[in-house]
C-alpha positions in Angstrom: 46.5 -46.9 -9.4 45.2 -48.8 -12.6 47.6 -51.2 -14.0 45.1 -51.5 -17.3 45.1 -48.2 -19.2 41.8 -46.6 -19.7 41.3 -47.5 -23.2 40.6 -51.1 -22.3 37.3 -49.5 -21.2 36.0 -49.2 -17.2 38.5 -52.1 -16.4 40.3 -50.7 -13.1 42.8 -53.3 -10.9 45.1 -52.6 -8.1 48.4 -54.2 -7.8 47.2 -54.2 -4.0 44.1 -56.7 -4.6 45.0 -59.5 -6.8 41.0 -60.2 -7.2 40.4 -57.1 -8.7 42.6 -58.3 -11.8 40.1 -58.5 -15.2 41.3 -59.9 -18.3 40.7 -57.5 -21.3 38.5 -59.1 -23.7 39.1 -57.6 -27.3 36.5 -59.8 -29.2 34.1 -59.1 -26.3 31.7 -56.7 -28.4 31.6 -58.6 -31.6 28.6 -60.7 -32.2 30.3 -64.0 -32.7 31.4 -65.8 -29.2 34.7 -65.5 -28.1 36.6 -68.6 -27.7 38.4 -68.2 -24.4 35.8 -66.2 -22.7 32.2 -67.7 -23.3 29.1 -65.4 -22.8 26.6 -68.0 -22.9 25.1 -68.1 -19.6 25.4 -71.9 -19.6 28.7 -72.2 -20.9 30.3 -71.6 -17.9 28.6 -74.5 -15.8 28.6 -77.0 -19.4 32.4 -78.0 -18.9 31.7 -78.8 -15.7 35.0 -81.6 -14.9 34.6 -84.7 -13.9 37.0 -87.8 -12.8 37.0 -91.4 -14.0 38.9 -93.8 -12.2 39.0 -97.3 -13.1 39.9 -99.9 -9.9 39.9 -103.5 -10.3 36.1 -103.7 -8.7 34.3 -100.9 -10.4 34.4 -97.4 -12.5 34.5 -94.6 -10.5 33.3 -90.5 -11.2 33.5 -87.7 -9.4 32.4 -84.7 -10.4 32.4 -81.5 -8.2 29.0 -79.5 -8.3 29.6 -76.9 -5.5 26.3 -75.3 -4.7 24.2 -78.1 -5.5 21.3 -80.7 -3.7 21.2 -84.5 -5.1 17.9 -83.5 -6.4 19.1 -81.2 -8.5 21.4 -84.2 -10.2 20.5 -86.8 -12.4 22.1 -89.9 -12.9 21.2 -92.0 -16.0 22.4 -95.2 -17.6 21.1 -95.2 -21.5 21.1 -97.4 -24.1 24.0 -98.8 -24.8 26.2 -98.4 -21.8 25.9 -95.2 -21.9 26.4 -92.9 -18.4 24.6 -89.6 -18.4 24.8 -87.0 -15.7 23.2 -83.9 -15.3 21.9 -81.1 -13.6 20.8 -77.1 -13.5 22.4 -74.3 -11.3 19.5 -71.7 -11.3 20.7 -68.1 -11.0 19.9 -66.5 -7.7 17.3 -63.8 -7.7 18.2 -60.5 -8.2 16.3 -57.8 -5.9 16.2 -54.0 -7.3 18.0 -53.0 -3.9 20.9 -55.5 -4.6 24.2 -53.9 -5.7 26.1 -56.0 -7.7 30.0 -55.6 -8.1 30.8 -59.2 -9.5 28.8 -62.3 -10.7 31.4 -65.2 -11.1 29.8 -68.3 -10.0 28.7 -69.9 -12.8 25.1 -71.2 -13.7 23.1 -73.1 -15.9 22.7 -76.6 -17.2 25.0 -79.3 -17.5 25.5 -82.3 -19.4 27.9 -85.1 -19.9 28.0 -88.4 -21.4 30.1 -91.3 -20.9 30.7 -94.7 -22.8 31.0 -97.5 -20.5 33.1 -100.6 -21.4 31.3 -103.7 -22.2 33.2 -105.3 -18.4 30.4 -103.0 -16.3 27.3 -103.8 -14.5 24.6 -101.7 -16.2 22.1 -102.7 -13.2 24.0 -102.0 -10.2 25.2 -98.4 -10.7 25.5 -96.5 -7.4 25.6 -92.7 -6.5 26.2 -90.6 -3.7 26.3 -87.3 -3.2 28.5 -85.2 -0.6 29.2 -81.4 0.1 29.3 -80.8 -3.3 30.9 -84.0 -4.7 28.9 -86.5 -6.3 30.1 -90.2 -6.5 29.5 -92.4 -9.3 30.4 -96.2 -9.2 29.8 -98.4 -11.6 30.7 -101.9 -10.5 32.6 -104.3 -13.1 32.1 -108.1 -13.9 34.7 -110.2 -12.6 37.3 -110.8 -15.0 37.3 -114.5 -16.1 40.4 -116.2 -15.2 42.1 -117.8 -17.7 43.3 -121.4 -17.3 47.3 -122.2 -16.6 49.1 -124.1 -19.6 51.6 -125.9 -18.7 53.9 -127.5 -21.9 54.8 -131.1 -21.1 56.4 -132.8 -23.8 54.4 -132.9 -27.2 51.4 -132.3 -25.8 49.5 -129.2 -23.7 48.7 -129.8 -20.2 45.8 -127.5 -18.2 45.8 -127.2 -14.9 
């Protein structure tokens, strides 16, 4: 039973396998990309989400790269204070025997930048990477404390 009628094209879904459900594309076959389905095949992988938590001791990121080794990640800290991480999701190799019925996972190279505040320790920058989630902290300098004022009479007092 197709719940997409046949002149969406070779779309077919049962109402029995919610996987099966695709999402008719009209701009699919115009040369321009569409907007809420990219084609590029690193478009997919480019928006790859990633955390930033701030905690009283450091700047934390997490980013989940499913599928990926450490040494397939880079961590950089540029000019600036800026934080750069990266990394490439090859596509697996296809063999003329294979049968393919969907490729989903998504592949390609990555990128994101990150402006650190001015409060972070460029040279002690840690990362950490496990099943699939890599760890970023970036340590901060200890806040300077400033002094007590007490008012006593005309005059300021610091304790």
């Amino acid at each position: 039973m197709s719940m997409i009628p046949s002149f969406f094209g070779n779309r077919r879904s049962s109402i029995f396998d919610p996987f099966s459900l695709d999402v008719w594309d009209p701009l699919k076959d115009f040369p321009f990309p569409s907007p809420s389905f990219p084609r590029d095949e690193n478009s997919a992988f480019v928006n790859t989400r990633i955390d930033w938590k701030e905690t009283p001791e450091a700047h934390v990121f997490k980013a989940d790269l499913p599928g990926l080794r450490k040494e397939e990640v880079k961590v950089q800290i540029e000019d600036d204070r800026v934080l750069q991480i990266s990394g490439e999701r090859k596509v697996e190799k296809e063999d003329k025997n294979d049968t393919w019925h969907r490729v989903e996972r998504s592949s390609g190279k990555f990128l994101r930048r990150f402006r650190l505040p001015e409060n972070t320790k460029m040279n002690q920058v840690k990362a950490s990477m496990e099943n699939g989630v890599l760890t970023v902290t970036v340590p901060k300098e200890e806040a300077v404390k400033k002094p007590e004022v007490e008012v006593c009479g005309d005059g300021l007092l610091v304790l």
